[in-house]
TORFILO-492084 format. One record per atom (N, C-alpha, C, O): residue in three letters; x, y, z. Coordinates in steps of 0.001 Angstrom, whole numbers, padded with zeros to 6 digits, always signed. Layout:
ALAXYZ
...
end
This chain:
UNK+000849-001172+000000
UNK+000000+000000+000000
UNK+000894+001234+000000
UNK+001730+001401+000888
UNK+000732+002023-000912
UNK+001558+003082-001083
UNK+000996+004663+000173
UNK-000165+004822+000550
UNK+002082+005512+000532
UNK+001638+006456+001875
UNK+000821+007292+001244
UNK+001010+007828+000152
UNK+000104+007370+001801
UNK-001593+008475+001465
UNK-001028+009631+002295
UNK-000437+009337+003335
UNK-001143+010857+001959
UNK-001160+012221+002567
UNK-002876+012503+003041
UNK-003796+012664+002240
UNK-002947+012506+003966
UNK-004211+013004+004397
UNK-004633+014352+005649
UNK-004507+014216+006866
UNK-005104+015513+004991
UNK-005191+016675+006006
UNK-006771+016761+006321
UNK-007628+015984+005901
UNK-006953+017820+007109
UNK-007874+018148+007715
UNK-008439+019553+007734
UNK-007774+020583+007835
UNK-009779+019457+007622
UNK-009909+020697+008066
UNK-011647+020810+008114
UNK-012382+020053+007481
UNK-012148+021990+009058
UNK-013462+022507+009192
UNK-014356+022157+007904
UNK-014129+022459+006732
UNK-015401+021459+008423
UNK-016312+021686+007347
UNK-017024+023184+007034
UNK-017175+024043+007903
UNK-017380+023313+005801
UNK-017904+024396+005245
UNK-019530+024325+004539
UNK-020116+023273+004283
UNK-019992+025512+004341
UNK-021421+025609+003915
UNK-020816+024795+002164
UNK-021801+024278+001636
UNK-019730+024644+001424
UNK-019695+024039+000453
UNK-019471+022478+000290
UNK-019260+021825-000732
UNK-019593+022045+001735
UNK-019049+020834+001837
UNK-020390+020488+001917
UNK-020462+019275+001718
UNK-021902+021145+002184
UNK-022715+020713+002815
UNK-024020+019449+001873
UNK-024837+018684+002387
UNK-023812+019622+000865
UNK-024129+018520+000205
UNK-023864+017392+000386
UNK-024599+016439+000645
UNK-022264+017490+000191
UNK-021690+016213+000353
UNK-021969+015722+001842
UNK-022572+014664+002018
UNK-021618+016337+002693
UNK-022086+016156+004083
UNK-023307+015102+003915
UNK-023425+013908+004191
UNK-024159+016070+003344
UNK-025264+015205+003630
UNK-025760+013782+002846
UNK-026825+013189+003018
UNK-024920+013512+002152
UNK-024446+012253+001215
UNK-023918+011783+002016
UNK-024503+010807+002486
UNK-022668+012117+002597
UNK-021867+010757+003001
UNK-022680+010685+004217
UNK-022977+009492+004165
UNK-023213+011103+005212
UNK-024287+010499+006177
UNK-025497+010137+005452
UNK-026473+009913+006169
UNK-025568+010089+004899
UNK-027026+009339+004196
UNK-026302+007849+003848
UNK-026945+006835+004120
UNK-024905+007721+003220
UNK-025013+006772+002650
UNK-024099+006074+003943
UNK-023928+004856+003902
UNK-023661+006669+004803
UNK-023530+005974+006491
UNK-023764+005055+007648
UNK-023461+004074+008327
UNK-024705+006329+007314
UNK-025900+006003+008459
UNK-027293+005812+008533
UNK-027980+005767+009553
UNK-027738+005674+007056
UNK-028897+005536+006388
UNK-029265+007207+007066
UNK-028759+007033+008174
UNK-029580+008058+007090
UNK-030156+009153+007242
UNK-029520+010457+007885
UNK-028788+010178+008835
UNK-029604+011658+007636
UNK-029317+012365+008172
UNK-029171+013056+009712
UNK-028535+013813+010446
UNK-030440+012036+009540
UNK-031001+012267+011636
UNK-030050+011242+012157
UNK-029922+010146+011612
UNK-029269+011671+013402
UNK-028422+010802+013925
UNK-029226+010275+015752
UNK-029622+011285+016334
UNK-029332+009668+016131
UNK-029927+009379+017400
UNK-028640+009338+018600
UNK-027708+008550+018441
UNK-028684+010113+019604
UNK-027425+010075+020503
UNK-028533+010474+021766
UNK-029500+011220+021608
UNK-028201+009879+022898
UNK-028920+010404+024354
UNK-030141+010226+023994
UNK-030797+011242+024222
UNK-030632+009551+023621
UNK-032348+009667+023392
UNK-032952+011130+022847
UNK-033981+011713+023186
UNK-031831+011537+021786
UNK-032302+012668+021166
UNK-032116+012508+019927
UNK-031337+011584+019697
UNK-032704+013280+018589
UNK-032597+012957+017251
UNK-031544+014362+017233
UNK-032129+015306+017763
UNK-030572+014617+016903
UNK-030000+015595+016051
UNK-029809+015543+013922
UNK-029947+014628+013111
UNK-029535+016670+013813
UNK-030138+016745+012438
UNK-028111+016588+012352
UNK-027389+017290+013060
UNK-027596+015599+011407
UNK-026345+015585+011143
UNK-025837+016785+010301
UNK-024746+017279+010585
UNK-026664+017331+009163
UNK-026081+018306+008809
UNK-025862+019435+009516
UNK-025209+020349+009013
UNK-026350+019516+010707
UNK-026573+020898+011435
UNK-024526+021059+012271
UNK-023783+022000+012549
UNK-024460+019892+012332
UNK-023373+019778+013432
UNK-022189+020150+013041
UNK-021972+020004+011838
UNK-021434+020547+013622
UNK-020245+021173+013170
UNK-019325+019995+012597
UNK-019463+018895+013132
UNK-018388+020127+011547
UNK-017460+018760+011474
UNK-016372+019188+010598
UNK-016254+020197+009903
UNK-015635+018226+010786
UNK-014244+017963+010169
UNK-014253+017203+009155
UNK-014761+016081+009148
UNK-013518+017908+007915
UNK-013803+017016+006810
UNK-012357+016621+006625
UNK-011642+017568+006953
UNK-011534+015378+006145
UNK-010420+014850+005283
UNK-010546+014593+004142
UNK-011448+014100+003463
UNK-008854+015230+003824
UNK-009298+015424+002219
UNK-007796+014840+002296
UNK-007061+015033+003264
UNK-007415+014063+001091
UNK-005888+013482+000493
UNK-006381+013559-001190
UNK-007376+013088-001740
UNK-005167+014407-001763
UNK-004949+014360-003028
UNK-006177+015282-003654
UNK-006683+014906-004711
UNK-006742+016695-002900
UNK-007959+017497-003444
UNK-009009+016372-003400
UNK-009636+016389-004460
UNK-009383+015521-002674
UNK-010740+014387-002666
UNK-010671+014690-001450
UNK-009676+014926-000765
UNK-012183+014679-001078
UNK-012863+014360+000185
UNK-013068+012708+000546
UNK-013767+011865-000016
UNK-012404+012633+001408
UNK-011878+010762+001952
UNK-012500+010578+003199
UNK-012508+009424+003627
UNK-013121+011621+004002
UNK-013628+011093+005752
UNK-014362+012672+006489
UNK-013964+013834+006571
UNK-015631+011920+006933
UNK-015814+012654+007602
UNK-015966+012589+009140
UNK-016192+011440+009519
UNK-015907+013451+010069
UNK-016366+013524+011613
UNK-017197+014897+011887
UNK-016925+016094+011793
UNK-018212+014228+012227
UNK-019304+015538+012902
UNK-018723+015436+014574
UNK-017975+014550+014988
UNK-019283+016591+015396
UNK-019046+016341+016696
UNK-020045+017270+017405
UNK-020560+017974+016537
UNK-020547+017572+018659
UNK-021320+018450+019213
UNK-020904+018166+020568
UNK-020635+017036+020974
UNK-020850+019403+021371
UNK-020309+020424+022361
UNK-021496+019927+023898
UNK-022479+020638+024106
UNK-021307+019098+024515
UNK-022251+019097+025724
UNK-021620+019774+026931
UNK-020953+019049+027670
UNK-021722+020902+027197
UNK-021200+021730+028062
UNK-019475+021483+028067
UNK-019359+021036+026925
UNK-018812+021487+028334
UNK-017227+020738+028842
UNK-016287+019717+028106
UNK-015070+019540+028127
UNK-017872+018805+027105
UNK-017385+018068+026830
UNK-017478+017597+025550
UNK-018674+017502+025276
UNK-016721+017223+024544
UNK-016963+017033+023189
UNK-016830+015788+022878
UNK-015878+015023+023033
UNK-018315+015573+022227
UNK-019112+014066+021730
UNK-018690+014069+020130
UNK-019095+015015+019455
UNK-017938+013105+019538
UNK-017515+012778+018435
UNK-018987+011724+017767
UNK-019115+010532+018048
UNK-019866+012433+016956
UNK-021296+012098+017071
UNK-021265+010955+015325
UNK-021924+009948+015065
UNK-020627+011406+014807
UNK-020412+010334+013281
UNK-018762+010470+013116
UNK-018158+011530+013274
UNK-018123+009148+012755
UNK-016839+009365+012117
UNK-016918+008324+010705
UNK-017254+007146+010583
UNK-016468+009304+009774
UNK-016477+007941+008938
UNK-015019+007923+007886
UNK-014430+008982+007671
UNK-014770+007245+007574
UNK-013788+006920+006614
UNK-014014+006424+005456
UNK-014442+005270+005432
UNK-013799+007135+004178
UNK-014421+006667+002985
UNK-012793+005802+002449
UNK-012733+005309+001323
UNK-012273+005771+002867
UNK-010591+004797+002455
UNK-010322+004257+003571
UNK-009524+004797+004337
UNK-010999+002970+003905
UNK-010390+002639+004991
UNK-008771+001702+004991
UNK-008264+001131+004025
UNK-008254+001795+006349
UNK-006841+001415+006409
UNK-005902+002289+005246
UNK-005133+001737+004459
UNK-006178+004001+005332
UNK-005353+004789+004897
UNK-004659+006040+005811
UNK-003905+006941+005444
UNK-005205+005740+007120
UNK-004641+006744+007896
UNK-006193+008055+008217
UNK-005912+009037+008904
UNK-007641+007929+007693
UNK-008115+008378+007837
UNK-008770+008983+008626
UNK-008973+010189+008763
UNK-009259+007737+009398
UNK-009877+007972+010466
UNK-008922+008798+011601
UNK-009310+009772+012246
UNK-007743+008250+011678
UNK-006995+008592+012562
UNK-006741+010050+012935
UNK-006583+010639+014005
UNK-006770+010592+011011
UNK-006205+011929+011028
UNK-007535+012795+011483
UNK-007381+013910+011982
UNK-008621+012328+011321
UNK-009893+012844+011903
UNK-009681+013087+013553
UNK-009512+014130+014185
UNK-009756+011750+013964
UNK-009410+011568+015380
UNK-008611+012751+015924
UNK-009120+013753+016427
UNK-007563+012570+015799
UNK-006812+013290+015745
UNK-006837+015050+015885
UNK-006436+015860+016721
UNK-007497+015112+014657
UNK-008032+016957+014324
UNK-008778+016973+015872
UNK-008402+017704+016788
UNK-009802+016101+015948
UNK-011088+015929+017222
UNK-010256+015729+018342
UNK-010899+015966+019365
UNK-009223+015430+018551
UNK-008447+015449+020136
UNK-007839+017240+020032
UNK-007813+017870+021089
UNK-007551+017685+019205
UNK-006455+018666+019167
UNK-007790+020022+019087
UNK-007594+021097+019654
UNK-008979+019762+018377
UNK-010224+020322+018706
UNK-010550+020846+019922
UNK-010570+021966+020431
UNK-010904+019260+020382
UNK-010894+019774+022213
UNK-010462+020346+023343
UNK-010948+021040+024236
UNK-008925+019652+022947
UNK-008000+020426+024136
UNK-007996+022244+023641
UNK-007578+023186+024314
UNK-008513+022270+022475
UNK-008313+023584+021642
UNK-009508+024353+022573
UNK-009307+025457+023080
UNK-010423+023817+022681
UNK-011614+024544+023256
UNK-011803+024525+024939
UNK-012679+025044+025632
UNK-010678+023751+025294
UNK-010924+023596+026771
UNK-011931+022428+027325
UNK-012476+022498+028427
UNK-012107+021303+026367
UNK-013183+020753+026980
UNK-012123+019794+027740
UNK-010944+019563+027473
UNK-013259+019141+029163
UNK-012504+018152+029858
UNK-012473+016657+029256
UNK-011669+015892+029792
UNK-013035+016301+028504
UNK-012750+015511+027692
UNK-013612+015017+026434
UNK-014647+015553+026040
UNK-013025+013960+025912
UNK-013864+014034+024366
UNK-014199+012144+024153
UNK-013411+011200+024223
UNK-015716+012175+023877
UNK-016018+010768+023903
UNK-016937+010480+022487
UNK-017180+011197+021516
UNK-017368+008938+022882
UNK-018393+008915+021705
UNK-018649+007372+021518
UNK-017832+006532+021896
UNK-019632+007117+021015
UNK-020096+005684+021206
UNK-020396+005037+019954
UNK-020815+005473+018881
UNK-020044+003769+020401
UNK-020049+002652+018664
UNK-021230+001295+019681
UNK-021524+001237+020875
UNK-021537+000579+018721
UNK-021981-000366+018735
UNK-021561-001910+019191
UNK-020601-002503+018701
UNK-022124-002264+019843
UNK-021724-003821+020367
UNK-021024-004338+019654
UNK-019847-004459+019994
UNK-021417-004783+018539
UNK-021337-005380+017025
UNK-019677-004778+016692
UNK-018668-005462+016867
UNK-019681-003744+016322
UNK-018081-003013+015756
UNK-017483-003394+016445
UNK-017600-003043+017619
UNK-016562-004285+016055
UNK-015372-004457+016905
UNK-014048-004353+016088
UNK-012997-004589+016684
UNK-014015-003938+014453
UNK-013218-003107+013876
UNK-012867-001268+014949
UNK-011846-000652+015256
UNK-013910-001113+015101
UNK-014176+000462+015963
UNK-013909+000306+016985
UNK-013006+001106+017231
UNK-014197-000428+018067
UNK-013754-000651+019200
UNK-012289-001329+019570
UNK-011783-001290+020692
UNK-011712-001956+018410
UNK-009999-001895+018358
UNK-009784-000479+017997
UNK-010033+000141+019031
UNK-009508+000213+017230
UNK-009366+001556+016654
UNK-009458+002817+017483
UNK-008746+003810+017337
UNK-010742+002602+018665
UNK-010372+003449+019569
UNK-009598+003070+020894
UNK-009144+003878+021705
UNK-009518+001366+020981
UNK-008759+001704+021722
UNK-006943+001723+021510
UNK-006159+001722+022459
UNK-006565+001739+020139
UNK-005367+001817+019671
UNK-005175+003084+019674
UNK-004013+003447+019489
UNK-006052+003960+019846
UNK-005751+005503+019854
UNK-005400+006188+021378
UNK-004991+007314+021662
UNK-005766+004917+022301
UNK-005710+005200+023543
UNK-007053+005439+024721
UNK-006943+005564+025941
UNK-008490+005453+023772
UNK-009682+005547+024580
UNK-009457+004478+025227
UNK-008754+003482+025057
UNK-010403+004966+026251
UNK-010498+003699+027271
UNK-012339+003414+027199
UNK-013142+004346+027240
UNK-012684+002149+027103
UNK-014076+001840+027217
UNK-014320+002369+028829
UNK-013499+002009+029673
UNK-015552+003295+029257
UNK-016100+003905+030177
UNK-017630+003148+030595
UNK-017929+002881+031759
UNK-018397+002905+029565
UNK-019354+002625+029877
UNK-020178+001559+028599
UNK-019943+001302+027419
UNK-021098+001204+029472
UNK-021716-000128+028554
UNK-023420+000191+028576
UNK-024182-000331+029390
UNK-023727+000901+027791
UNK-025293+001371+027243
UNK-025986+000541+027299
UNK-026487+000228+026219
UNK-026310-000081+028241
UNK-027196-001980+027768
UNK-028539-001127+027511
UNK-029018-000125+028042
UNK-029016-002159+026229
UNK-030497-001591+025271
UNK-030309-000105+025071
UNK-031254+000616+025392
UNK-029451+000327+024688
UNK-029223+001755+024497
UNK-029579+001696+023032
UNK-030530+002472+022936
UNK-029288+001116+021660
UNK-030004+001235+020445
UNK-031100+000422+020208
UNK-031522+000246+019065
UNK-031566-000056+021124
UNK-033078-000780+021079
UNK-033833+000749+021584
UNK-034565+001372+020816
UNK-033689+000962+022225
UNK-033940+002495+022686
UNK-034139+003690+021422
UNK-035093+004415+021140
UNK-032870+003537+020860
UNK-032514+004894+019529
UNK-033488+004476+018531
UNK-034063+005271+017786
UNK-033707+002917+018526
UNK-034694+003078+017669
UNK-036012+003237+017306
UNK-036569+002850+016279
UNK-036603+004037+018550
UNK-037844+004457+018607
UNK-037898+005745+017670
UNK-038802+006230+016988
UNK-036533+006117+017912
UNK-036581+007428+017518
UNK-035950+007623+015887
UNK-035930+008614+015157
UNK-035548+006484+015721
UNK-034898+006449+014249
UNK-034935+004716+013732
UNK-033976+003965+013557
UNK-036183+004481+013600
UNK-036312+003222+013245
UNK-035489+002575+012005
UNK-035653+001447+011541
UNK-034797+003317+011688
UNK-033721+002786+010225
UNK-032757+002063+010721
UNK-032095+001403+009920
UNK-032346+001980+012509
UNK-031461+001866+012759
UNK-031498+000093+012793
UNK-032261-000556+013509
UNK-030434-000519+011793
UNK-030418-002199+011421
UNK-030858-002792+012898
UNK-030336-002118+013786
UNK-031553-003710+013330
UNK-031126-004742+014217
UNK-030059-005933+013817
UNK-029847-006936+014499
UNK-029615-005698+012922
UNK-028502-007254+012656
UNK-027323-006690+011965
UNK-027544-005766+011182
UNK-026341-007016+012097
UNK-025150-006234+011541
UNK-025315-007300+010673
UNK-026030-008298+010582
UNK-023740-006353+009608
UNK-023983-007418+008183
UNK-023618-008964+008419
UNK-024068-009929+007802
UNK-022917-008956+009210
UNK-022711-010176+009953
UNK-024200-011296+010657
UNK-024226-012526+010713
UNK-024755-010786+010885
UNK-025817-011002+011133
UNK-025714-011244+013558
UNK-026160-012099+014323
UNK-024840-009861+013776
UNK-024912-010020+015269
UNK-025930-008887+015665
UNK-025818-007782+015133
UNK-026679-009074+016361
UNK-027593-008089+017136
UNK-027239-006998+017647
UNK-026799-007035+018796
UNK-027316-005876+017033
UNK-027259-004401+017309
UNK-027925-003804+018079
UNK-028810-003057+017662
UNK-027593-004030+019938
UNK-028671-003706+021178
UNK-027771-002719+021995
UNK-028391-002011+022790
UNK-026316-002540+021930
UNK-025730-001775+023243
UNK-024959-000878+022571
UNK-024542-001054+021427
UNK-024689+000397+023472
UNK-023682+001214+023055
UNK-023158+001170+023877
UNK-023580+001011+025023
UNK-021730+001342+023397
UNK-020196+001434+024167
UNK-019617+002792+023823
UNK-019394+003419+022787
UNK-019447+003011+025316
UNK-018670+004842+025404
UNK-017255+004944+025751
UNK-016715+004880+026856
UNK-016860+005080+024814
UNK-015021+005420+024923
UNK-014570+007172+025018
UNK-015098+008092+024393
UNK-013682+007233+025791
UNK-013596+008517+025879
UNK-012038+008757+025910
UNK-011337+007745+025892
UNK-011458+009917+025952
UNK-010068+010492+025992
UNK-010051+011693+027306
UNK-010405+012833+027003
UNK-009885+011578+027883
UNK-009965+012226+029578
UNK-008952+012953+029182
UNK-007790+012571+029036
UNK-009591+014503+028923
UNK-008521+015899+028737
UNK-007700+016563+029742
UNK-006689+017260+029651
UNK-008490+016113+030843
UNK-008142+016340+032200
UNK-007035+015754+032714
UNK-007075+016179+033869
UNK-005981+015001+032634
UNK-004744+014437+032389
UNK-003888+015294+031952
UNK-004049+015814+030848
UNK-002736+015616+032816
UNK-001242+015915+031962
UNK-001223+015768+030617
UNK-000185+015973+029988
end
């Protein structure tokens, strides 16, 4: 695999199409379900990656007082350094804004994602039991069966504790 250059930067009102493409074709929809709330994904602030003038990854995130929730990450090249460099922008984000730390939750099922954050150094915090049996009252698109065919019922919260040296 040859080295990919991949940067970062703020999404923009010109990115906002695409935005709303690559969460459509994501997450099946624009509406994202987090806390037993629907947020509208295009609304949210995010970080787009780009290598070679192409848009390759996105990360939305939103601000809960102190603390910054990494709310979609996605990687359109995966195993190119993408996600990471997202990650990344989103750690250097936070400490940028003063928050005490920065989290965000994946699915039972992902366990590509749940290596990945914790190779970045998150630590698993908490275990959502029926937490997307829950989301999906509110966003019934959300699969019960991964492609695998494992049951999509808990969220797992990994976080990066800013509050540390």
């Amino acid at each position: 695999m040859s080295s990919v250059t991949v940067s970062t930067r703020p999404g923009v009102k010109a990115d906002s199409a695409w935005i709303a493409e690559t969460l459509v074709a994501g997450w099946g929809s624009t509406r994202l379900a987090t806390h037993g709330e629907l947020l509208d994904g295009t609304q949210l602030p995010s970080i787009v990656a780009e290598s070679d003038g192409e848009r390759v990854g996105l990360l939305t995130w939103y601000e809960r007082g102190s603390e910054l929730e990494v709310v979609t990450l996605q990687a359109l090249r995966e195993s190119r350094g993408v996600g990471q460099a997202l990650m990344q922008a989103a750690f250097a984000l936070a400490r940028g804004r003063g928050s005490t730390r920065l989290y965000l939750l994946t699915t039972n099922e992902n366990e590509r994602a749940i290596a990945f954050y914790r190779r970045l150094g998150m630590e698993l915090v908490r275990v959502h039991v029926g937490a997307v049996t829950e989301a999906r009252k509110l966003k019934p698109e959300i699969p019960a069966l991964s492609a695998d065919g494992v049951p999509i019922e808990d969220e797992l919260e990994f976080e990066l504790s800013l509050e540390r040296g």
